[in-house]
C-alpha positions as CSV (number, residue, x, y, z in Angstrom):
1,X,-15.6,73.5,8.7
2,X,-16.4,70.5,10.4
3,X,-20.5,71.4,10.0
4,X,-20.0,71.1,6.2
5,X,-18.0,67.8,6.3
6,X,-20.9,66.2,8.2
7,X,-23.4,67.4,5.6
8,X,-21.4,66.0,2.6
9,X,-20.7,62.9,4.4
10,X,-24.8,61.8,4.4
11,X,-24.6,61.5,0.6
12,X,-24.0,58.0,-0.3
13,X,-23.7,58.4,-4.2
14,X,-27.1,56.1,-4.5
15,X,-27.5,58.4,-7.7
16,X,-31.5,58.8,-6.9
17,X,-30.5,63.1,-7.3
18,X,-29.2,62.0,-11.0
19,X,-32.3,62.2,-13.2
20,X,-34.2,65.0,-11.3
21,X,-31.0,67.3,-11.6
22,X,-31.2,69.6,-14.6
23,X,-28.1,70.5,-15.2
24,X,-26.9,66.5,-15.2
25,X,-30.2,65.6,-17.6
26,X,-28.8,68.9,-19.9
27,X,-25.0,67.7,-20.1
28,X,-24.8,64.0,-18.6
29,X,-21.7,65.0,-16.5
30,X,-21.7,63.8,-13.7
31,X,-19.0,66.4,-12.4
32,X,-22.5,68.5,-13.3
33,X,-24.6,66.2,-10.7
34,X,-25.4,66.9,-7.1
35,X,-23.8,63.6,-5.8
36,X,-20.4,65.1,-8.1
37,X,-20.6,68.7,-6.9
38,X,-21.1,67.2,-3.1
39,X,-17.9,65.1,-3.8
40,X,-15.7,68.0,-5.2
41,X,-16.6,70.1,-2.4
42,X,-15.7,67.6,-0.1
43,X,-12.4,66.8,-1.6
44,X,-11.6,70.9,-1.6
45,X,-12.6,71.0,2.4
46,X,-9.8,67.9,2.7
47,X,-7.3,70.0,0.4
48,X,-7.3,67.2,-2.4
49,X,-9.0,69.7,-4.9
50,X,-8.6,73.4,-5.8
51,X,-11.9,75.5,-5.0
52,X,-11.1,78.1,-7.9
53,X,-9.9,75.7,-10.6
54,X,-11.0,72.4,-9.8
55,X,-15.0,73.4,-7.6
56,X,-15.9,77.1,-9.0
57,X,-16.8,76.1,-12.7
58,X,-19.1,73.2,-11.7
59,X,-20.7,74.9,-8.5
60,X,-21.1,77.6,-11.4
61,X,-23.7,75.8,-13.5
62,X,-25.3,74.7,-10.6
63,X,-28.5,76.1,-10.4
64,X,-29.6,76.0,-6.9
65,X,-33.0,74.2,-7.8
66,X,-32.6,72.2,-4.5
67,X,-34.5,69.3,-7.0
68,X,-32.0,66.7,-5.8
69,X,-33.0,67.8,-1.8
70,X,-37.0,66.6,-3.0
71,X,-34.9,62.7,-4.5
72,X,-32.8,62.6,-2.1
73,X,-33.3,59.4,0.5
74,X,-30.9,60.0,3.0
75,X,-32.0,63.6,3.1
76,X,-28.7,65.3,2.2
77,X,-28.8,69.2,2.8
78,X,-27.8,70.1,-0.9
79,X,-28.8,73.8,-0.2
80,X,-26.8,74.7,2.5
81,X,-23.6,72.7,0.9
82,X,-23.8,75.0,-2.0
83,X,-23.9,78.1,0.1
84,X,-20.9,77.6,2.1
85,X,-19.1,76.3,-1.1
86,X,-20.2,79.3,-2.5
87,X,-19.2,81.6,0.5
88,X,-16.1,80.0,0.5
89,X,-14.9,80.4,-3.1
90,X,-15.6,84.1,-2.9
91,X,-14.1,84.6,0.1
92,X,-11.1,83.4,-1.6
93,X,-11.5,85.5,-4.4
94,X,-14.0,88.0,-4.8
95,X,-15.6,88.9,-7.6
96,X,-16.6,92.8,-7.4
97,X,-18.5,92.5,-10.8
98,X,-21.0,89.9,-9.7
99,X,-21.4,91.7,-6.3
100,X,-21.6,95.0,-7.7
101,X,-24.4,93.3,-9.8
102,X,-26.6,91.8,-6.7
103,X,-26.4,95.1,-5.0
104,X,-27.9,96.8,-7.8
105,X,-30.3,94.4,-8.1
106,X,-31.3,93.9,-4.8
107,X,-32.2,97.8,-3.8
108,X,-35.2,99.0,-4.8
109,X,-33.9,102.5,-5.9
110,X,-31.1,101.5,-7.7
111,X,-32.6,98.9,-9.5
112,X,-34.8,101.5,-10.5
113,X,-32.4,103.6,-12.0
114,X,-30.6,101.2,-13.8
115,X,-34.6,100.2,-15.6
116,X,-35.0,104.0,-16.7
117,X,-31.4,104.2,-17.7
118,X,-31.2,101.0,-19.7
119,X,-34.3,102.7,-22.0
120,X,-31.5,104.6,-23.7
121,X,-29.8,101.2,-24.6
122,X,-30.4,99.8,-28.3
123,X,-32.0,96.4,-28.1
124,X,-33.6,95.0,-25.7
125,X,-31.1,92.3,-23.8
126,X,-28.7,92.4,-21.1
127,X,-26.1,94.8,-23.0
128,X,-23.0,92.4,-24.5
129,X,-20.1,93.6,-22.6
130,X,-22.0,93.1,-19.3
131,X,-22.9,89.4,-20.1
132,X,-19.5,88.8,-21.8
133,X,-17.8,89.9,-18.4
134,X,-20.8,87.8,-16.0
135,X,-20.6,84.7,-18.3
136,X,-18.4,84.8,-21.6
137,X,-21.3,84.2,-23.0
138,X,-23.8,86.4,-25.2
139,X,-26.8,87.2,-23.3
140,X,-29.5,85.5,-23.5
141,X,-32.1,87.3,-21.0
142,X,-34.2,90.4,-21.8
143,X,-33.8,93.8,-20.0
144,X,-36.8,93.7,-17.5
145,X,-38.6,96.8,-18.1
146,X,-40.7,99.4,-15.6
147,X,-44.8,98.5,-15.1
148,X,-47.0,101.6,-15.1
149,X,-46.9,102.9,-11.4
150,X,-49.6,102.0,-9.5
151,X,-51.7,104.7,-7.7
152,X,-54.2,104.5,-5.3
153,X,-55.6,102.1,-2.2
154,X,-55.3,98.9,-3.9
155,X,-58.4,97.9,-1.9
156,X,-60.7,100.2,-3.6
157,X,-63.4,99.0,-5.4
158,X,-64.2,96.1,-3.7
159,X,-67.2,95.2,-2.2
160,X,-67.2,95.4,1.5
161,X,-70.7,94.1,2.0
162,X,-69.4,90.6,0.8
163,X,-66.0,91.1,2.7
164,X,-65.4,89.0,6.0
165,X,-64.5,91.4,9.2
166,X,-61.4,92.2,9.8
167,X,-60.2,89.5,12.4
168,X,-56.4,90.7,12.2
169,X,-53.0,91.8,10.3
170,X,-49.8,90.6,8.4
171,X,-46.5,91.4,7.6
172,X,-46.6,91.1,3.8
173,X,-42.5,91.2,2.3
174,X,-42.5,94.3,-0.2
175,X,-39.2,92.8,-1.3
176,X,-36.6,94.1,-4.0
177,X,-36.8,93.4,-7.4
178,X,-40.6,91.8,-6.9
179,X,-41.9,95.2,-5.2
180,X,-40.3,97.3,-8.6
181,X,-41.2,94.9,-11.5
182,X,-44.4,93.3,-9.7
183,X,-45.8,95.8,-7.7
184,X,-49.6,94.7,-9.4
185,X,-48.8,91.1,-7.5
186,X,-48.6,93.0,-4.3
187,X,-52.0,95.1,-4.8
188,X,-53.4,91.0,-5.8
189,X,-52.0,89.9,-2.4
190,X,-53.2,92.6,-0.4
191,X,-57.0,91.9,-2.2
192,X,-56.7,88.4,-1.5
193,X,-55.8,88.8,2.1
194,X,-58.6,91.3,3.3
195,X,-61.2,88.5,1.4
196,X,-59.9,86.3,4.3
197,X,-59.9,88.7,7.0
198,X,-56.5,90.1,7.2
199,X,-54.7,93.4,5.7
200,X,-51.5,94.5,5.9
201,X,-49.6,96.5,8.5
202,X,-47.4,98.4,6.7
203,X,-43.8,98.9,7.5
204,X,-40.7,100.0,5.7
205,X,-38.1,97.1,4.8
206,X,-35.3,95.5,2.9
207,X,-33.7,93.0,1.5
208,X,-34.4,89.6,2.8
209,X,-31.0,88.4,1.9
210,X,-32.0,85.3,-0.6
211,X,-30.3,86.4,-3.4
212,X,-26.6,87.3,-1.1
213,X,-27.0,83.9,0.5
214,X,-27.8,81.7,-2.9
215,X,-24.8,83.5,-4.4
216,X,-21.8,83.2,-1.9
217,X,-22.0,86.4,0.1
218,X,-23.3,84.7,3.4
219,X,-22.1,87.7,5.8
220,X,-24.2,90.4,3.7
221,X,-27.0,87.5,3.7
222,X,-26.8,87.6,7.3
223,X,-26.5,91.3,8.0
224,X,-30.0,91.6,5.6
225,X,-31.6,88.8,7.7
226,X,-31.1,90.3,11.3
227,X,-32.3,93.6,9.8
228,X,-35.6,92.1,8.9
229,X,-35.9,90.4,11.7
230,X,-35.6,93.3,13.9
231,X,-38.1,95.5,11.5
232,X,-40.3,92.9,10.9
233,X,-40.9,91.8,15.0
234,X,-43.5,91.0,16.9
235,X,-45.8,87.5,16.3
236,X,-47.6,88.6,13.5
237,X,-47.5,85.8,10.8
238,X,-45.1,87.0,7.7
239,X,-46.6,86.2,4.2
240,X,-44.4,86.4,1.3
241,X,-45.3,85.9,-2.3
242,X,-41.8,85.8,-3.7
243,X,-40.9,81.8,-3.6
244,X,-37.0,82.7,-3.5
245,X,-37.8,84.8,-0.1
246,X,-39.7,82.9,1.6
247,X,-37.7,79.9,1.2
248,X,-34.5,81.9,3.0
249,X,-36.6,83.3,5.3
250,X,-37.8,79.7,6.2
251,X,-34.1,78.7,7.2
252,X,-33.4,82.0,9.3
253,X,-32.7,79.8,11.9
254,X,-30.1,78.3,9.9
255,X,-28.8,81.7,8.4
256,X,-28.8,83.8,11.3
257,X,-28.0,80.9,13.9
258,X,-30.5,82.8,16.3
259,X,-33.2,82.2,18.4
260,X,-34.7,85.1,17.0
261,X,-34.2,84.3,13.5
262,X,-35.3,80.7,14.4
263,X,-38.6,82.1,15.9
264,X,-39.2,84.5,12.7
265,X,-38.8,81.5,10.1
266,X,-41.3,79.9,12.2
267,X,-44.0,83.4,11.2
268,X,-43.3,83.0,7.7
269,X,-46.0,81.6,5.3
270,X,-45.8,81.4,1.7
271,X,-48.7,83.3,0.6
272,X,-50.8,80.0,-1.2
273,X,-50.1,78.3,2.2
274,X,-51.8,81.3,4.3
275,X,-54.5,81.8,2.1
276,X,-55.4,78.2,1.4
277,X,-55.7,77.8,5.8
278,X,-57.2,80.9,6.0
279,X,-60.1,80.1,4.0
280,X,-59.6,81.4,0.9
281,X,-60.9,78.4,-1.2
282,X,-64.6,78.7,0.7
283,X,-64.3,81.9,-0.8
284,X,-63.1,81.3,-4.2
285,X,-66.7,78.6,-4.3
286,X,-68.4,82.1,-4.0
287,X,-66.5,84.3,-6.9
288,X,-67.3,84.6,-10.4
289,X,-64.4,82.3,-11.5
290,X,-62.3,82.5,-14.8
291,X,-63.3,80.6,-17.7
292,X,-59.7,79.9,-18.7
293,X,-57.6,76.3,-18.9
294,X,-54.9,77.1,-16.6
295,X,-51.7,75.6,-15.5
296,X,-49.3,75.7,-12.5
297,X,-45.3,76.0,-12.9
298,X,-43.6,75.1,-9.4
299,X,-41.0,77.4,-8.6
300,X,-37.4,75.8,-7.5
301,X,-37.9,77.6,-4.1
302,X,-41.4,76.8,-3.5
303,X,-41.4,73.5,-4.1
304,X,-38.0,72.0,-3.4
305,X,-37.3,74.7,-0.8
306,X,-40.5,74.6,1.1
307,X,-42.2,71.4,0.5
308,X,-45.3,73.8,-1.2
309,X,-46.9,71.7,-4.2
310,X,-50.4,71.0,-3.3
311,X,-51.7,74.4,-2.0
312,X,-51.6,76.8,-4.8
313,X,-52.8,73.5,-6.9
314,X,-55.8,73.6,-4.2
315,X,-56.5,77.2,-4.9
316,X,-56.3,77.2,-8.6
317,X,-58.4,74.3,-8.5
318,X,-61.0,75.9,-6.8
319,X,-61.8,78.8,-9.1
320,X,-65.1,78.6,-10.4
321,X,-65.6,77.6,-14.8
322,X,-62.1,77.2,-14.9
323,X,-60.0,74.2,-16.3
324,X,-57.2,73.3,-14.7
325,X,-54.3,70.7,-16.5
326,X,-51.5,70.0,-14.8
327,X,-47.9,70.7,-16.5
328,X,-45.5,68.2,-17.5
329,X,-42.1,68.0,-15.7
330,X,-43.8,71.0,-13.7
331,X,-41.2,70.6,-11.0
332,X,-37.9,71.0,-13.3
333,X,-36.4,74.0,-13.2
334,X,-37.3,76.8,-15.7
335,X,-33.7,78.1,-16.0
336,X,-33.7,81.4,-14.5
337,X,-32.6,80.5,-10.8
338,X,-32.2,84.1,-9.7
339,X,-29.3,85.6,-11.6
340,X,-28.5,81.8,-13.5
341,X,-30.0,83.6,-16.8
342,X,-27.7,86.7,-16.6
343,X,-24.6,84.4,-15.7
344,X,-25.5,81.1,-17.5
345,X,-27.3,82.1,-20.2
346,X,-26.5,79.9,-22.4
347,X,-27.8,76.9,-20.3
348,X,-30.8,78.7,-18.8
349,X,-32.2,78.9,-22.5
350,X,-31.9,75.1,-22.9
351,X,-34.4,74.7,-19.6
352,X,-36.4,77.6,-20.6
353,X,-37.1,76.1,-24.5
354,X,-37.9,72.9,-22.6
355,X,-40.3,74.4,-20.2
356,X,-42.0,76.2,-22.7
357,X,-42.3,73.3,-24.8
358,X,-44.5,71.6,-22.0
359,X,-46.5,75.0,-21.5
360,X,-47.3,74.7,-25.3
361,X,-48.2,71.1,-24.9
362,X,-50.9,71.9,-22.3
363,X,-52.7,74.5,-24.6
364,X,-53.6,76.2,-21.9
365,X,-54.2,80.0,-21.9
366,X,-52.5,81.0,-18.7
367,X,-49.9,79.5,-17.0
368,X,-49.2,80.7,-13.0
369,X,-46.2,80.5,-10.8
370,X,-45.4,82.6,-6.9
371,X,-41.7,83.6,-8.0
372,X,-40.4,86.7,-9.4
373,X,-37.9,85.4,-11.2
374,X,-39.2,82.2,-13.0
375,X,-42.2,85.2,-14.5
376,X,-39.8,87.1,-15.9
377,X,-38.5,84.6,-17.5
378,X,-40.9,82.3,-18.6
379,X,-42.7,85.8,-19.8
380,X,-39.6,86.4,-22.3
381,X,-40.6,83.0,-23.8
382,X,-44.3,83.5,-24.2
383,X,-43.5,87.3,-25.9
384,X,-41.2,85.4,-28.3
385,X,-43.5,83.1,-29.3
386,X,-46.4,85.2,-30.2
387,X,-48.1,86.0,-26.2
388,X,-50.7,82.9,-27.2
389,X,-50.4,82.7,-23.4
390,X,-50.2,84.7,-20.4
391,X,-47.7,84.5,-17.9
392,X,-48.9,85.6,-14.7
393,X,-48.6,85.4,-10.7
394,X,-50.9,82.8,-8.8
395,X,-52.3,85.7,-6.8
396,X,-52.9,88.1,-9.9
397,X,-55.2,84.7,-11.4
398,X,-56.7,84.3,-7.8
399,X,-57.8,87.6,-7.4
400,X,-58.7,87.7,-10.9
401,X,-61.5,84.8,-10.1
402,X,-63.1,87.5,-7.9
403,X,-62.6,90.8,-10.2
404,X,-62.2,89.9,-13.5
């Protein structure tokens, strides 16, 4: 307890967070601000404030962008105040709905299930009663559906003569929800890697835990974090492509409070960092390029989590023919924050008419982004405006530069 009143003592209300913050720029509460969340949280620690009636409905709407973290002068640890206000409010009263939810989302075979099942569903959104009893709101957020299964040695076909030797392996994270609805970015990543020298060792694994820690279930977080860490040992480096992942996996030290977990975080790469220090952009001045104008969204977790702006911008750059233009308010959130679009739906489609509004503006005919969630949902907004423009992973348009 007395960890979390340290952190919420650094903010000094200077107000810098207020205009990066989306979901203060959306309302203009300030209740809805990082410097107000920080101050409720505090008062509930103290016992001025109730954490179900006065904290829940404004940590809530909260997205978990970690924007104000990247404004912030005094350095204030936003993230890891949310989580334990988070932990906290569900310790206090759990929610089996919303837990029953991130379990089902966060194993691969269920999650599968629940995709073939939800075929049999009319329309094509998160079915009403469900979001009525997430949010009380109508949903907003499409079913995500199945890709074609993927068959094969997703190194086939390429040309060894041109390929580096092998100088030594990865762990690469298969993940949850990105290994069943993006299993195509993991055959990219896999392509990408053995054009710098590396392939994968492969291993079975789980959840990393991102989506349990985000959302208030720090003990299961925890429990998924040691398990990786145990299947996933050794020194080789760790590459993930999922910016939600890797930004957890980052703060294992924090999470776990281990050595071990410490030591792990300090393996992990995001998979534009590893590629651009690996070499990847000599080789990209080799490949037939793309000629496409392209754009770049940052992903909440890549950017405000992990500090990573410039190196995916580096490797995009670098494809041959192609035109890069950079995207307004690129580092706002698009609204989809995980599970924010299933249990804020309502709000998330305000930031996701606005980011699309800015992807329009760049008449661009592919925009990229390295996170799971933000594709999926910045993919619903291009189908509903006619697919002009492709939504697609930074390693799918990467490899693309070398394979068409």
């Amino acid at each position: 307890m007395k960890r979390v009143e340290d952190l919420t003592a650094q903010c000094i209300r200077c107000g810098f967070c207020l205009e990066d913050c989306p979901t203060f720029t959306e309302t203009g509460s300030e209740l809805e601000s990082p410097r107000g969340r920080i101050y409720l949280v505090r008062s509930a620690v103290e016992g001025k404030l109730r954490w179900q009636e006065d904290v829940k409905p404004h940590l809530d709407r909260c997205l978990g962008c970690r924007a104000c973290e990247t404004a912030c002068p005094s350095g204030v640890q936003y993230g890891a105040i949310l989580e334990f206000a988070r932990d906290k409010i569900e310790q206090e009263k759990p929610s089996a709905l919303k837990k029953g939810f991130l379990a089902g989302t966060t194993s691969p075979t269920i999650l599968r299930t629940q995709l073939n099942l939800a075929r049999l569903l009319p329309g094509k959104r998160v079915p009403g009663p469900l979001s009525k009893l997430l949010s009380g709101e109508t949903a907003e957020a499409d079913l995500p559906t199945l890709p074609t299964a993927l068959k094969g040695d997703p190194l086939a076909g390429m040309d060894q003569a041109s390929l580096p030797a092998v100088k030594g392996e990865v762990y690469l994270l298969e993940g949850c929800a990105m290994r069943v609805l993006y299993p195509h970015v993991h055959w990219a990543t896999r392509r990408l890697l053995r054009r710098i020298g590396y392939v994968v060792r492969e291993v079975p694994q789980g959840c990393c835990g991102a989506l349990h820690a985000h959302n208030g279930y720090l003990d299961e977080a925890k429990k998924m974090g040691n398990s990786l860490v145990q299947t996933l040992s050794g020194d080789l480096p760790i590459v993930v492509n999922s910016a939600g992942c890797g930004s957890t996996m980052k703060e294992y030290g924090h999470l776990l409070e281990t050595e071990a977990g410490a030591e792990f975080a300090k393996r992990t790469f995001d998979l534009s960092e590893f590629l651009l220090q690996n070499g990847l952009q000599e080789e990209l001045a080799k490949a037939k390029g793309l000629s496409q104008r392209i754009t770049y969204h940052d992903a909440c977790h890549l950017s405000h989590g992990q500090k990573i702006t410039e190196a995916p911008r580096a490797l995009l750059k670098s494809i041959p023919n192609a035109e890069y233009v950079e995207l307004p308010e690129s580092l706002t959130c698009c609204g989809s924050a995980g599970i924010y679009n299933v249990v804020q739906p309502k709000l998330a489609r305000r930031l996701l008419n606005r980011k699309w509004k800015h992807v329009e503006s760049t008449q661009a005919t592919v925009v990229a982004m390295g996170n799971p969630g933000c594709h999926g949902w910045i993919a619903q907004a291009s189908r509903e405006t006619g697919g002009r423009i492709e939504v697609v992973h930074t390693a799918e348009l990467l490899e693309r530069a070398f394979s068409g």
